[in-house]
N, C-alpha and C positions, 0 to 999 in steps of 0.2 A: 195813355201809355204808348211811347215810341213807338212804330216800328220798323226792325233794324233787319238788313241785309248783311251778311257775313258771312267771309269764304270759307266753305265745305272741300273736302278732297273731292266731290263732285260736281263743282261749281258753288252756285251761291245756294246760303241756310237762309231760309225765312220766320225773323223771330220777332216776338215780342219783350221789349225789355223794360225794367221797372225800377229805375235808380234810388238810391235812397240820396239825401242830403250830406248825409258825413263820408265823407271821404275812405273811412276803414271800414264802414259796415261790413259784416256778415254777407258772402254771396251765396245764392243756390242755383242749379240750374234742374228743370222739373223735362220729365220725361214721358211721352205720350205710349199710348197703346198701340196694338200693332196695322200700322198702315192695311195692312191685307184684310184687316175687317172695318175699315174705316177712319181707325184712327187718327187724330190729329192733334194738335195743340191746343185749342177750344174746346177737346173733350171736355165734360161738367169736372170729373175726378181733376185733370191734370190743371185747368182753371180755378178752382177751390183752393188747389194745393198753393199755386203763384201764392194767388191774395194769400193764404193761411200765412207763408214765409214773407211776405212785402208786411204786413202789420206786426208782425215782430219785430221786423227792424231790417232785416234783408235787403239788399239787390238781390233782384231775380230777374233769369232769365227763361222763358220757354221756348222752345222752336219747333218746326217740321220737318223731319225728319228725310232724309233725299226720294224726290219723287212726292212730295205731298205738298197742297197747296203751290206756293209758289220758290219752293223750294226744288234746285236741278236734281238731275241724277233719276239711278233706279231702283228699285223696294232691291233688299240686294240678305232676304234671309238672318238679320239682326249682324251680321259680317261689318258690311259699309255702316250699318247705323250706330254701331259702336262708334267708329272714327268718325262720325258725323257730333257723337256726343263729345267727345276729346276736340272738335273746333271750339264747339261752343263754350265749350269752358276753356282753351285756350283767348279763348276772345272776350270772354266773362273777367279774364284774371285780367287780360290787359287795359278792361277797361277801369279796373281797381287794382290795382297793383300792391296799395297799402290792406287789403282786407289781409286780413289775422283768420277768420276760420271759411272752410268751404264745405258747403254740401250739397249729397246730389239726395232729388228725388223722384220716384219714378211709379209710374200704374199699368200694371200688367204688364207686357213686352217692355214697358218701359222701365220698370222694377227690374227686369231682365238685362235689359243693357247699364244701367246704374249700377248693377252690381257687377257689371265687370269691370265698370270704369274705376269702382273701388280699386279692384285687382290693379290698376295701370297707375293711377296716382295716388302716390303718398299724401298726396296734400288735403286731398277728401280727408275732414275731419269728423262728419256723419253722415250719415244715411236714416232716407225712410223709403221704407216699400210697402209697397200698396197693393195688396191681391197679387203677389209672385205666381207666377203659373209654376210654380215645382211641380207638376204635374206635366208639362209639356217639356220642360228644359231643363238640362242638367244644372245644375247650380252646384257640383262638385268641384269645380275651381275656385272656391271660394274655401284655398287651407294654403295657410290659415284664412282669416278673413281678418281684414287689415283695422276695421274701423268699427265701433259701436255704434250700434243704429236700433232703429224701429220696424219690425214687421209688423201691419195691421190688414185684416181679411174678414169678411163677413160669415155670419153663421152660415148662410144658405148660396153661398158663393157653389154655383155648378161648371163656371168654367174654370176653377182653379179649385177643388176641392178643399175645404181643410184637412183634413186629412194627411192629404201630404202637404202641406204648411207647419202642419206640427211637424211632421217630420224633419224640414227643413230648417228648422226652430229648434229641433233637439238635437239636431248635428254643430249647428252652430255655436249653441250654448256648450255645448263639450271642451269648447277652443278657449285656453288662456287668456287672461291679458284683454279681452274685451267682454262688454256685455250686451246681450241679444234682448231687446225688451219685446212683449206680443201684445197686441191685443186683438180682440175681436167683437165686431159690433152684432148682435145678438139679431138676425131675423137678415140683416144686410146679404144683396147676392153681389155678382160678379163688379155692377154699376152705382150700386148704394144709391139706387132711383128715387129711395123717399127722401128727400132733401131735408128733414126736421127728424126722422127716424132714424136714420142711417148715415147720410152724408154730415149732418153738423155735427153729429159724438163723434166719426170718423175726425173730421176736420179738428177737433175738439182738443182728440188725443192728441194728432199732432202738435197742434201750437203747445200744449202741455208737456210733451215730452222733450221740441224742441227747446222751448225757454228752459226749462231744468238743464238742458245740457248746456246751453249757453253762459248760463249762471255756473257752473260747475269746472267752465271753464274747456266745454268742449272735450272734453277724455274721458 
């Protein structure tokens, strides 16, 4: 798999990209956790997801976020990593200019900025999120909420409780004109560390929920 260097409002994104062969494919761009506890683009979560969307049929793209790996800049409180996410998919679209659908996805912090890049672009035609911290960050800017998408979070998730995931889930489903789909994988925490118990139904759902939507024509 490539990888590709692309200018950030901070200088240079360091990403991985994953082309498909047909020229209109479907593109996503996946969204890492938060820098301040480590995270990166190789996280297991945000690596699963790439591959989940490249075997559909996708170009994808993942990257580090300013300040991480080999990516400029500095951790800048989800602010700069928002505009870090709008290069990437400004540079995601030009490198497909014929793709028909786009989505973001994201884990943890990165679920956080994915859902704001909803808010900025019309052209995100889905989303999935991945253990949203609603618990840490408001996700009140999200009215309406532009796009129908997927939240999935584990039963025993302690850094994002369920809890307030349902919540988050029953304010969204309130809103016209789109639909909030949930799931949750039964005994899964924050990491969905057992890779055959957690991470593959995780991974599972997605590819499930996203091919329904692709087939359905993305709306």
């Amino acid at each position: 798999m490539p990888e590709v260097i692309f200018p950030g409002p901070e200088g240079r994104l360091e990403g991985r990209y994953h082309p498909q062969p047909i020229p209109d494919a479907p593109i996503a761009i996946i969204l890492h956790p938060d820098p301040k506890f480590g995270g990166t683009m190789n996280n297991r979560v945000v690596y699963n997801l790439h591959y989940a969307f490249h075997k559909i049929g996708f170009t994808v793209l993942r990257f580090n976020f300013r300040g991480v790996g080999r990516s400029q800049g500095e951790y800048d409180e989800g602010i700069g990593e928002l505009s870090d996410a709008a290069s990437a998919l400004d540079y995601l679209q030009a490198m497909n200019p014929n793709s028909k659908h786009c989505w973001v996805a994201g884990f943890s912090f990165g679920a956080w900025i994915g859902m704001q890049l909803l808010m900025r672009r019309p052209e995100i035609t889905g989303f999935v999120s991945v253990a949203p911290p609603a618990n840490m960050y408001d996700f009140s800017f999200l009215a309406p909420c532009p796009s129908s998408g997927l939240i999935i979070n584990g039963t025993a998730d302690r850094v994002a409780p369920p809890k307030d995931t349902h919540t988050l889930v029953s304010k969204l489903r309130e809103q016209k004109g789109i639909t909030i789909s949930h799931e949750e994988i039964e005994g899964a925490d924050h990491f969905f560390k057992d890779d055959e118990a957690h991470m593959k139904p995780m991974i599972d759902h997605v590819q499930t929920y996203v091919r329904r939507r692709l087939t359905e024509g993305s709306r």
